[in-house]
N, C-alpha and C positions, 0 to 999 in steps of 0.2 A: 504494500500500500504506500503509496506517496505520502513525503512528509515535508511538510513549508519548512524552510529556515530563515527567519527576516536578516536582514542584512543588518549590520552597527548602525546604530542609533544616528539617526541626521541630525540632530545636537550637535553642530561644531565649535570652535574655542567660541569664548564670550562676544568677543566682539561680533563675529560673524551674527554669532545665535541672537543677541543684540538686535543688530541690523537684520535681522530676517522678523523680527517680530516690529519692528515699526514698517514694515511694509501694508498698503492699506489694502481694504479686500484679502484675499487668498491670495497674494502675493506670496507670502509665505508658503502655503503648501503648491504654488504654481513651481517657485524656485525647488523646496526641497525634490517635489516628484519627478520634473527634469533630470535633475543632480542622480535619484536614485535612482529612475530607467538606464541613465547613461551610466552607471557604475556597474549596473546588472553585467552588463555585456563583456566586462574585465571580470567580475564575479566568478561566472561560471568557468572563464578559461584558466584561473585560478582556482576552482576546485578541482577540476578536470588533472591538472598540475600534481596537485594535494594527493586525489584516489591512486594516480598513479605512480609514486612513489611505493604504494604498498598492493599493489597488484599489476599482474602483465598484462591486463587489458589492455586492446591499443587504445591510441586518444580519442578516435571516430566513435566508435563504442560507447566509451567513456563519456563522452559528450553527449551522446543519445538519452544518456539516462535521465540528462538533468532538465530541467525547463524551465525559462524564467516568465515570471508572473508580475507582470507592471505594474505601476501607477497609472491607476486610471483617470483618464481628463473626462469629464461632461460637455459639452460646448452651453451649456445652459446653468449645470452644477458646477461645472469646474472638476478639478482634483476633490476628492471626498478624503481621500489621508493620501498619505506621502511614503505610505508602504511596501515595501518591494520584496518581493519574496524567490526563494530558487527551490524549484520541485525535485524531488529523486524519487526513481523509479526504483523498485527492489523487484523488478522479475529479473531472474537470473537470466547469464547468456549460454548458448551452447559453449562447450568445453572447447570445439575447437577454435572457438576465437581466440583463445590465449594461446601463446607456441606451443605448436606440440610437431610430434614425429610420429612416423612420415609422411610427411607435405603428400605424397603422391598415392593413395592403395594400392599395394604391391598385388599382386595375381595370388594368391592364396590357393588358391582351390585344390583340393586334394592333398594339398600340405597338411600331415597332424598339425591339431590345436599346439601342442608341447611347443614342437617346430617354426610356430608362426611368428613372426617378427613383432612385439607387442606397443601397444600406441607408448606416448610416452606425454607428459604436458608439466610445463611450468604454469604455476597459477600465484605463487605468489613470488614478488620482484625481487626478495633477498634469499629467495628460497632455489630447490635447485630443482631439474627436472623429474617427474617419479614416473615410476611406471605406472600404467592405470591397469587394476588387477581386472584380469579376463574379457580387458578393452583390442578393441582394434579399430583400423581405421575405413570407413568404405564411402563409395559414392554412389549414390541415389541415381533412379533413371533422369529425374530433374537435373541432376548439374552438380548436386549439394552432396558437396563431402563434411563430413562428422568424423563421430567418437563414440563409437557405442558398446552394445554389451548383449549378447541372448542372452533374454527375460524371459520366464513365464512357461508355462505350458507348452507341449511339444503341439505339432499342428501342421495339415497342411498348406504349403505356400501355393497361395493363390497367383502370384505375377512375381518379373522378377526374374534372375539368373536361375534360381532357384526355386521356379513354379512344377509344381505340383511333387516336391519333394517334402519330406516329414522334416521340418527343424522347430529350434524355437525360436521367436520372432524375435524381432532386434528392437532397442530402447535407445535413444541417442539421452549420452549424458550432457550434464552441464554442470557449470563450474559457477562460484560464487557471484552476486551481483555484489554493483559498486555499495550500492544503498546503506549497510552494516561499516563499510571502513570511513563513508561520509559521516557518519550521524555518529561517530564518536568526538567527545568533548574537545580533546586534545585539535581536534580535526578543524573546529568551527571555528576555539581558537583562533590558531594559524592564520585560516581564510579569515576572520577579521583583522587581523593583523596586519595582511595585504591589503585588505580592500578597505581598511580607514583612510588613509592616506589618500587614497583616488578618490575618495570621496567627498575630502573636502576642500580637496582639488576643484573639482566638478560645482562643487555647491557654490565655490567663489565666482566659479567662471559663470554659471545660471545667474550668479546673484547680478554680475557685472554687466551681465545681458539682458536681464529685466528691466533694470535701471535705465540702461541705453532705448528698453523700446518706451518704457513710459516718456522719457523725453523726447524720443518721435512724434509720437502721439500728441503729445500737450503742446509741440510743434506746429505741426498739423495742424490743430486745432486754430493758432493762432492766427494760420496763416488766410484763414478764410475768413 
């Protein structure tokens, strides 16, 4: 199940935080939800960073899982909060996404089980490669090469290299999702500890750009 994590608090040093509250109207949460859409986007490439330090996920992958959840503007309401959030997803991915051996399904057939060359996968980044017990590696009439395992009940096969022979049917495994090495404390941390800084980076540059439109405007104004 998907879990928010809001990003540090848009509270910047005093003075800033100051000058954001004499701004009139929703000036305020126009500046801060700017600032924290625009930080979303470093956000996620910085957890992405973060998960994969502790897992061999690639970063494509990696990135998949996460999804960011803007500030929303009204053109009528305006911004309603200045909140910004980064989703993670905890479906696991198949195993073969993380390295494993061998890249290619070797021709098996008729080879003993003993005999067979056995898949092999790294899944975590400080860790080393393991054997996956009574894995091997095959490809689908689709295209899609895995990591799997006969499960279950003997049976016979309906399609396949192996139609209308007695086996048992094949399970494709999978390896952990990112979602468990995100949502530890240590982790969020971190990711705050990157993403303050840009943030109130971002908040100043919004601030300095609001400022400049209201002066257009009350420009504008004059000039008619």
């Amino acid at each position: 199940m998907a879990k928010r994590h809001q990003l540090v608090s848009v509270n910047g040093a005093a003075e800033l935080e100051k000058t954001l509250k004499q701004l009139p109207g929703n000036g305020m949460l126009v500046v801060q939800g700017r600032a924290v859409n625009k930080t979303l986007k470093g956000a996620r490439t910085e957890a992405v960073k973060l998960v994969r330090q502790s897992i061999a996920l690639n970063a494509s992958d990696t990135r998949k899982s996460f999804s960011v959840i803007r500030a929303r503007y009204g053109r009528n309401s305006g911004y309603k909060s200045a909140a910004g959030f980064l989703d993670i997803k905890g479906k696991p991915y198949p195993l073969a996404r993380y390295p494993f051996r061998p890249k290619q399904p070797p021709s098996q057939k008729g080879v003993p089980v003993a005999s067979r060359k056995p898949a092999t996968v790294q899944v975590l980044k400080r860790g080393h490669r393991k054997v996956v017990e009574h894995g091997f590696v095959a490809k689908m009439q689709s295209g899609h090469v895995g990591v799997f395992i006969r499960d279950g009940e003997l049976r016979k096969m309906s399609r396949g290299r192996y139609q209308d022979e007695v086996k048992q049917p094949i399970r494709e495994l999978h390896g952990p999702a990112p979602a468990p090495y995100f949502r530890r404390d240590i982790m969020l941390r971190r990711l705050a500890k990157r993403v303050r800084p840009r943030l109130q980076k971002n908040m100043q540059h919004e601030l300095d750009y609001y400022i400049l439109q209201q002066f257009r405007r009350m420009a504008g104004k004059g000039r008619r």
